[in-house]
TORPA-4810 file (N, C-alpha, C, O; in nm, 3 decimals):
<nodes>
NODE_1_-2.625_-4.477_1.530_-2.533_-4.368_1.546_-2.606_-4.236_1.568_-2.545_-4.140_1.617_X
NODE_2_-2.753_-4.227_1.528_-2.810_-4.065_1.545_-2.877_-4.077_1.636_-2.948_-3.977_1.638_X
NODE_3_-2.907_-4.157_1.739_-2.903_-4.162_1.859_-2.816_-4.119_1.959_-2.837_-4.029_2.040_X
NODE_4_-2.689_-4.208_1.945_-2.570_-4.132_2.018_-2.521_-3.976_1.974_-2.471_-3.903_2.060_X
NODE_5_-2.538_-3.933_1.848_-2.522_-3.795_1.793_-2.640_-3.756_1.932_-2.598_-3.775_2.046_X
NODE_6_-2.740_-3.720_1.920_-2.850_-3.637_1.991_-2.813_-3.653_2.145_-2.851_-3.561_2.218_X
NODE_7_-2.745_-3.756_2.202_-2.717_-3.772_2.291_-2.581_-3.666_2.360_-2.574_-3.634_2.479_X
NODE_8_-2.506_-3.634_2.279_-2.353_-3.580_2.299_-2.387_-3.432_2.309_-2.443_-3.357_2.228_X
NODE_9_-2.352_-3.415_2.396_-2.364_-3.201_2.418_-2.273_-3.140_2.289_-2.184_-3.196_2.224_X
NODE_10_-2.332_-2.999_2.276_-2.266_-2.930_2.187_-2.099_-2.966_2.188_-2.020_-2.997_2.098_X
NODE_11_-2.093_-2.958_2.250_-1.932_-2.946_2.290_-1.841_-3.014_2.201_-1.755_-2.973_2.123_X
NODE_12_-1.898_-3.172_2.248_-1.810_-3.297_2.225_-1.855_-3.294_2.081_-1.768_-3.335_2.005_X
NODE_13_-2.003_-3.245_2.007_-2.041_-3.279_1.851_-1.895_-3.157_1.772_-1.825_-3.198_1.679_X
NODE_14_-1.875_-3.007_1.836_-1.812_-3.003_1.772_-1.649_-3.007_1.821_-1.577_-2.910_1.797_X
NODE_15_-1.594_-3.130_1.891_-1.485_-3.174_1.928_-1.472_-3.270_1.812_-1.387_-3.260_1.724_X
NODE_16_-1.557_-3.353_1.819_-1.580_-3.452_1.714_-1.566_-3.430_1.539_-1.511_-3.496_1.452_X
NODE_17_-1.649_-3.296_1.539_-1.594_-3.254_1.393_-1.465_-3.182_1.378_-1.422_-3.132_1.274_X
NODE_18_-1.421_-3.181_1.469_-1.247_-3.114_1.439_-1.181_-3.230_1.445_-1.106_-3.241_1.347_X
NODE_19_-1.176_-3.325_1.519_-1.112_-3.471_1.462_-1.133_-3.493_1.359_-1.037_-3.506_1.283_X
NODE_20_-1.237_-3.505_1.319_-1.281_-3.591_1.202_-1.226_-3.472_1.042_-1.211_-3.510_0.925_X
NODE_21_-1.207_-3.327_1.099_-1.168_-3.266_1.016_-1.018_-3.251_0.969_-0.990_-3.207_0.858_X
NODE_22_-0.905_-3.299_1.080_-0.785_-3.272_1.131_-0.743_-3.445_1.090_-0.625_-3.468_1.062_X
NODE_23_-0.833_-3.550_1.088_-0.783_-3.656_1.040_-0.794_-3.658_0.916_-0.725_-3.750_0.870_X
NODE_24_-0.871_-3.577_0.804_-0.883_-3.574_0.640_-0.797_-3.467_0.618_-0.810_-3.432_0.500_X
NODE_25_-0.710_-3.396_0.680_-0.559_-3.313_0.663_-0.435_-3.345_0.611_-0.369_-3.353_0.714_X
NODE_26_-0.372_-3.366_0.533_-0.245_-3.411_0.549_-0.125_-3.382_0.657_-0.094_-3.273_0.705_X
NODE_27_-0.086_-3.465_0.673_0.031_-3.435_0.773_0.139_-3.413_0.775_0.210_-3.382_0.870_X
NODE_28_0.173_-3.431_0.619_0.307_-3.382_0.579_0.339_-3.239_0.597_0.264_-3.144_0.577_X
NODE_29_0.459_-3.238_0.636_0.468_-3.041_0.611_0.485_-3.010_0.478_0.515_-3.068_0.374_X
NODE_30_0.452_-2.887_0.522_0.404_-2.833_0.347_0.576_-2.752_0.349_0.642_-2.717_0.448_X
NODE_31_0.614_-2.741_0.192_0.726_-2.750_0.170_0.727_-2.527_0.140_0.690_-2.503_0.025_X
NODE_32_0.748_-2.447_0.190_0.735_-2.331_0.160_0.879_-2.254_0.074_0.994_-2.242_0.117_X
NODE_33_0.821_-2.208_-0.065_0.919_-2.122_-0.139_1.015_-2.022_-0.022_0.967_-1.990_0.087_X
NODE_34_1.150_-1.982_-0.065_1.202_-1.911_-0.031_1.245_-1.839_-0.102_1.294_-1.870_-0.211_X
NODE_35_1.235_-1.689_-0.039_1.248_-1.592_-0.146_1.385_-1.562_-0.152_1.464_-1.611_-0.071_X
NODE_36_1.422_-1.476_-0.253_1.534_-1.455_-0.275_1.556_-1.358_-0.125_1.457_-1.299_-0.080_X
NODE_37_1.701_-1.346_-0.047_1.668_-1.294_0.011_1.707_-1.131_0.034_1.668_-1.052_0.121_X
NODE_38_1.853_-1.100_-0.146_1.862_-0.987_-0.134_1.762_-0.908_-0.191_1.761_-0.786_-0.175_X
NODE_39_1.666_-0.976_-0.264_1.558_-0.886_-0.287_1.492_-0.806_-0.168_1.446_-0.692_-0.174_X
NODE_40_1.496_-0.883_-0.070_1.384_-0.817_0.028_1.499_-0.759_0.138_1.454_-0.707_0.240_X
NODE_41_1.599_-0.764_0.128_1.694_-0.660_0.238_1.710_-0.587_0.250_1.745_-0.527_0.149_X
NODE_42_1.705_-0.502_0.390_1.711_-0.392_0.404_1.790_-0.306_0.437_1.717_-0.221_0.489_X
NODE_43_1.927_-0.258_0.445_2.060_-0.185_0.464_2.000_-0.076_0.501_1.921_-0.015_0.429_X
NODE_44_2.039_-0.038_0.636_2.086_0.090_0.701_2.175_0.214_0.585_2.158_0.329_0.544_X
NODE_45_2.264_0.111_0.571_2.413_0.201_0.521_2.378_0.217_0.384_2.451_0.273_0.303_X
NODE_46_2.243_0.157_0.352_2.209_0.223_0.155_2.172_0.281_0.190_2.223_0.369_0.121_X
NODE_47_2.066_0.370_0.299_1.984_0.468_0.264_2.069_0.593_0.303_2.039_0.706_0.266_X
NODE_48_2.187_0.561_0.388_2.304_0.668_0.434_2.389_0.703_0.331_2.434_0.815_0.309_X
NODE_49_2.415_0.570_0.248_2.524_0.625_0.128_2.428_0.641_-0.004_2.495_0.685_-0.098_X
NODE_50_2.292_0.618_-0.038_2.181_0.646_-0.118_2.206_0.796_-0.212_2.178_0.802_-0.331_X
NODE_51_2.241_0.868_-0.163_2.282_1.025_-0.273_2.433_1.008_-0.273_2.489_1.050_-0.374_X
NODE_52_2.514_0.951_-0.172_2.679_0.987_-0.223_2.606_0.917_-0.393_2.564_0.982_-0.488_X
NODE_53_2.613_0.786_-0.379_2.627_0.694_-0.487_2.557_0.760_-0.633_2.600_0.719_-0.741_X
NODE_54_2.468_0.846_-0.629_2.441_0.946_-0.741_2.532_0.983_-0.794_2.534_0.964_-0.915_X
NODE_55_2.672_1.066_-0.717_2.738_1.165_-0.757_2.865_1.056_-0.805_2.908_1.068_-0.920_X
NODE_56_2.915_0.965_-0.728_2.978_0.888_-0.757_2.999_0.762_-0.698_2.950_0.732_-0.589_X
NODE_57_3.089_0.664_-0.786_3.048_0.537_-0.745_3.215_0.482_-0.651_3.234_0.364_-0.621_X
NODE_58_3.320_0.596_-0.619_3.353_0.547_-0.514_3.338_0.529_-0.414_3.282_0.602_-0.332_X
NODE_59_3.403_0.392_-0.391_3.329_0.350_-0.257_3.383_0.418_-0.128_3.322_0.376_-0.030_X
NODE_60_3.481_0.511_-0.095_3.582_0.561_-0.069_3.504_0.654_-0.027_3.525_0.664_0.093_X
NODE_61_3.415_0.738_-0.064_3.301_0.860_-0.046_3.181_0.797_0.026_3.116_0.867_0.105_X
NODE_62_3.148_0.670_0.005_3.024_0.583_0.068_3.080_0.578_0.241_3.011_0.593_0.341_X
NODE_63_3.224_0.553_0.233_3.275_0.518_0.347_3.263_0.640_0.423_3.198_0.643_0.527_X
NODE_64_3.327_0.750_0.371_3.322_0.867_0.456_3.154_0.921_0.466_3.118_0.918_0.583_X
NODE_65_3.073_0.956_0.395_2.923_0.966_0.414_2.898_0.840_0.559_2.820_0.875_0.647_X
NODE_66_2.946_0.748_0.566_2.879_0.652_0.691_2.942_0.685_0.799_2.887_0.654_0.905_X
NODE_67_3.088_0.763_0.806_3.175_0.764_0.888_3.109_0.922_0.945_3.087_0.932_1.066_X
NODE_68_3.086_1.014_0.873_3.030_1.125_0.908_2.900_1.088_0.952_2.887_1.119_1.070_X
NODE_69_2.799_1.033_0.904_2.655_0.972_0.996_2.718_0.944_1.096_2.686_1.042_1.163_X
NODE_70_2.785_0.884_1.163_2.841_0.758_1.262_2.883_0.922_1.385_2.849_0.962_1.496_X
NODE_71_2.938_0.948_1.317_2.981_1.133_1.395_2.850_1.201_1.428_2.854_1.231_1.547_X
NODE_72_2.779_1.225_1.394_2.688_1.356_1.380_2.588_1.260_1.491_2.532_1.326_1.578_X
NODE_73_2.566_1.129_1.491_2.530_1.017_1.597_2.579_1.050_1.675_2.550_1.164_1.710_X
NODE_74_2.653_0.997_1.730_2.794_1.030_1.864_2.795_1.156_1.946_2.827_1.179_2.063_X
NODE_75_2.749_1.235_1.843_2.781_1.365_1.889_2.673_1.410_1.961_2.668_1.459_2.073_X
NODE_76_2.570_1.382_1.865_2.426_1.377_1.930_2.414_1.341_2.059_2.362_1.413_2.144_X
NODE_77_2.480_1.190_2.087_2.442_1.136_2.187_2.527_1.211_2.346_2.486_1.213_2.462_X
NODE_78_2.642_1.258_2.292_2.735_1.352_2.398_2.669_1.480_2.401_2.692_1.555_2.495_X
NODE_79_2.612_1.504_2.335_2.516_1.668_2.369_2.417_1.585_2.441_2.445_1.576_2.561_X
NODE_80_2.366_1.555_2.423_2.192_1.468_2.509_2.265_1.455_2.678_2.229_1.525_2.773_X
NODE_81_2.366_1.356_2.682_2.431_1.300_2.801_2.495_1.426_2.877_2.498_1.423_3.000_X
NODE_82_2.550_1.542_2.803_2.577_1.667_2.866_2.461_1.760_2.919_2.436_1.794_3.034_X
NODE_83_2.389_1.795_2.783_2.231_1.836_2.881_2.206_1.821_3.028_2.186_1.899_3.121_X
NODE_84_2.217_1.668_3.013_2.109_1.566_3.102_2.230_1.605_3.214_2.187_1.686_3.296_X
NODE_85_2.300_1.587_3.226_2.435_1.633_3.353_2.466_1.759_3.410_2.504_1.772_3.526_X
NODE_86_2.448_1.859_3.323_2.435_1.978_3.337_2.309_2.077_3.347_2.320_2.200_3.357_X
NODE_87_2.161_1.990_3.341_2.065_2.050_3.328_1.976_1.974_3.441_1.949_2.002_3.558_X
NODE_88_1.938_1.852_3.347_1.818_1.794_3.443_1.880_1.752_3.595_1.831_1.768_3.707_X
NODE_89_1.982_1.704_3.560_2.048_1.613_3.665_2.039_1.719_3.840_1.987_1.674_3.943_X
NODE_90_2.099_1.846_3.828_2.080_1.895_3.951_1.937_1.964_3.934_1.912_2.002_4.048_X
NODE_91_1.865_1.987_3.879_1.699_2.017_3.871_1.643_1.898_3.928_1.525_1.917_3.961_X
NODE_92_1.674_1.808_3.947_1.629_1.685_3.983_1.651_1.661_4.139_1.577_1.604_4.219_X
NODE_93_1.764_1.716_4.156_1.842_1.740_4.272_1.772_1.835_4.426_1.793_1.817_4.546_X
NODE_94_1.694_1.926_4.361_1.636_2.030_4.399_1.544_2.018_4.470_1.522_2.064_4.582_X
NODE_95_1.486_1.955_4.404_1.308_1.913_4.429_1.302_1.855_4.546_1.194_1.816_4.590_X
</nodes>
């Protein structure tokens, strides 16, 4: 056998030890814990309703705090889209 070893190019010696390493493996799948998964979740709408919920715990105030984010969004996005129509759009035009 250390004949044929000296004989085999680098290559195939270490082709050979990854078989020989991949056949002393098990092949079963390995069975992985699952975590809890509200521990690790992440809500948008806690870090928006995050201070109502200080002051109080209706949910009624959580709603309006998300409903006002949800606005001040929107609104944002109709000022940006007006800009862009009224500003860049014929500047663009020009050139």
């Amino acid at each position: 056998m250390d004949k044929s070893d000296d004989l085999l190019p680098k290559k195939q010696k270490e082709f050979l030890e990854f078989l020989e390493k991949a056949s002393e493996q098990d092949l079963t799948p390995k069975k992985y814990e699952v975590k809890d998964k509200k521990a690790d979740a992440f809500h948008l709408s806690s870090l928006i309703t995050k201070n109502i919920s200080l002051f109080t715990k209706d949910p009624n105030y959580k709603l309006l705090a998300w409903l006002v984010v949800q606005l001040v969004i929107f609104s944002l996005f109709i000022l940006t889209v007006t800009i862009m129509k009224n500003q860049l759009i014929p500047y663009l035009n020009s050139i």
